[in-house]
Backbone as JSON Lines, residues from 0, in Angstrom:
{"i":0,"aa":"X","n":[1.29,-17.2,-0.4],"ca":[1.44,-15.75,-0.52],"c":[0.06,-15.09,-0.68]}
{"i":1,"aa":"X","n":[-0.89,-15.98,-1.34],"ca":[-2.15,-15.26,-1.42],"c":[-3.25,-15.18,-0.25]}
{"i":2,"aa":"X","n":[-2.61,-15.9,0.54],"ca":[-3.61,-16.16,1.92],"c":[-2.79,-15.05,2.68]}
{"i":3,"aa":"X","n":[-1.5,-14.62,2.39],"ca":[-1.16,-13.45,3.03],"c":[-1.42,-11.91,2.82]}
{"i":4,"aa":"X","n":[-1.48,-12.03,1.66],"ca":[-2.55,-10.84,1.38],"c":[-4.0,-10.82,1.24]}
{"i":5,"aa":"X","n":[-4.53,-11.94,1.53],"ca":[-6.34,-11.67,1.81],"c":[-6.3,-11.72,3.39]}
{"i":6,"aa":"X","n":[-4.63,-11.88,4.21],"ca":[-5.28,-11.76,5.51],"c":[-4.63,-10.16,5.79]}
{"i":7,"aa":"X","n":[-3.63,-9.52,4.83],"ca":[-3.39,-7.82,4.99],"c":[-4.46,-7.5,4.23]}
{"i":8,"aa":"X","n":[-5.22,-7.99,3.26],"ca":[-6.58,-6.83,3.04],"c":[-7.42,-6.81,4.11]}
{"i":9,"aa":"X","n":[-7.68,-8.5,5.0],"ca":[-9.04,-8.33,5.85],"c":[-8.89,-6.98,6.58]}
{"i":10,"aa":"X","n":[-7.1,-7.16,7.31],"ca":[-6.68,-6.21,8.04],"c":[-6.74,-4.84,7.77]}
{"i":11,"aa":"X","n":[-6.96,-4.49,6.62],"ca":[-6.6,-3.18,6.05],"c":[-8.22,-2.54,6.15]}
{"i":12,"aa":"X","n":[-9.05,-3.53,5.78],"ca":[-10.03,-3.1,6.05],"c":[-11.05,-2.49,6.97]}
{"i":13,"aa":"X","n":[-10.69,-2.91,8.26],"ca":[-10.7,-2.7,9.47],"c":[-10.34,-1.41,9.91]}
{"i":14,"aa":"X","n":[-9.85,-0.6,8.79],"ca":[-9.16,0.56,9.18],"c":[-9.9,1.37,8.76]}
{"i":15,"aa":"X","n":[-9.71,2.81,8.87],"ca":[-10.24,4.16,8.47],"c":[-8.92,4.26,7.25]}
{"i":16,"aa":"X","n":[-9.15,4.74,6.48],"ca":[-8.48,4.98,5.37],"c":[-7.66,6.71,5.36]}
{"i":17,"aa":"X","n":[-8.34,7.01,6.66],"ca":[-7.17,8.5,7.01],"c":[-6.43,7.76,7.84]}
{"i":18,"aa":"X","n":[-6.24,6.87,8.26],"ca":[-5.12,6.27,9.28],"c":[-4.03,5.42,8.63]}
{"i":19,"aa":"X","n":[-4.13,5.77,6.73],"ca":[-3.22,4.94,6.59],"c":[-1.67,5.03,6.42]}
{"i":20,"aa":"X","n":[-1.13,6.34,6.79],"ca":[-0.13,6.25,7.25],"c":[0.88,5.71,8.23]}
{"i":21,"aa":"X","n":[-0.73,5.4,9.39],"ca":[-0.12,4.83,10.73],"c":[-0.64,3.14,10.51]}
{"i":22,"aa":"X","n":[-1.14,2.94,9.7],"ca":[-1.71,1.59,9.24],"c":[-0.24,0.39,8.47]}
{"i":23,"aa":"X","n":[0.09,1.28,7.72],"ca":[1.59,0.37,6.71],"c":[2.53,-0.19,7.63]}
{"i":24,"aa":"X","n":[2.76,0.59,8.68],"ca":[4.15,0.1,9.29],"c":[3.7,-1.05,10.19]}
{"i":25,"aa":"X","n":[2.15,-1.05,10.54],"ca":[2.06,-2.27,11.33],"c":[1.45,-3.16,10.02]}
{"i":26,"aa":"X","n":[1.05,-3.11,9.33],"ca":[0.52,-4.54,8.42],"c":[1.86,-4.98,7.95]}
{"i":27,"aa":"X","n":[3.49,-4.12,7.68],"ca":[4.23,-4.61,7.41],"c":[5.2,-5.49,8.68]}
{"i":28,"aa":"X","n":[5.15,-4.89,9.75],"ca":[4.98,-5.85,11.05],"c":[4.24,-7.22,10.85]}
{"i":29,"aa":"X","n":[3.25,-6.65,10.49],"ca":[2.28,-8.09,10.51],"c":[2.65,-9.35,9.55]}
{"i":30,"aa":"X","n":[3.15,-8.87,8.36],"ca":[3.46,-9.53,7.58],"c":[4.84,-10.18,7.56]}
{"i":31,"aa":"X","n":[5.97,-9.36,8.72],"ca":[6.93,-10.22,8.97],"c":[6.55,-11.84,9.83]}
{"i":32,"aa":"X","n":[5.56,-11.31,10.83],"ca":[5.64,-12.27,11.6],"c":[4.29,-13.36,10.99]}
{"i":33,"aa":"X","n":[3.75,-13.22,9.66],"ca":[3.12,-13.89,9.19],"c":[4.13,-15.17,8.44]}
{"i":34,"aa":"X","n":[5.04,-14.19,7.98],"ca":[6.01,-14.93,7.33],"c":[6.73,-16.37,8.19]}
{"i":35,"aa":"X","n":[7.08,-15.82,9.16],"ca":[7.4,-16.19,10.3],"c":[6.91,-17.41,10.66]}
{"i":36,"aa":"X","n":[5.71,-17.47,11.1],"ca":[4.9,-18.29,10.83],"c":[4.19,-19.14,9.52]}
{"i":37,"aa":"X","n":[5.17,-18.79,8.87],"ca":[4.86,-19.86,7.66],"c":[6.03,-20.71,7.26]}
{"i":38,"aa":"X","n":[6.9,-20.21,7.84],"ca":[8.04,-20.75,7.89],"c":[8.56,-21.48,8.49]}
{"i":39,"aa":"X","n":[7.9,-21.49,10.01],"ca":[7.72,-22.93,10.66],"c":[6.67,-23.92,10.04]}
């Protein structure tokens, strides 16, 4: 779980911080299919 959120901070970082409205719905995307992949 903690390698999943140091890989949504790298991601978050990458961003402009006025975009973070349009930023949540894909890191939470991201984090399904992180899951996803941890699960195989």
């Amino acid at each position: 779980m903690e390698s999943l959120w140091e890989t949504m901070g790298s991601i978050y970082k990458k961003y402009n911080k006025k975009e973070k409205h349009l930023l949540w719905p894909r890191l939470l995307m991201e984090e399904k299919l992180l899951k996803k992949l941890v699960n195989l």
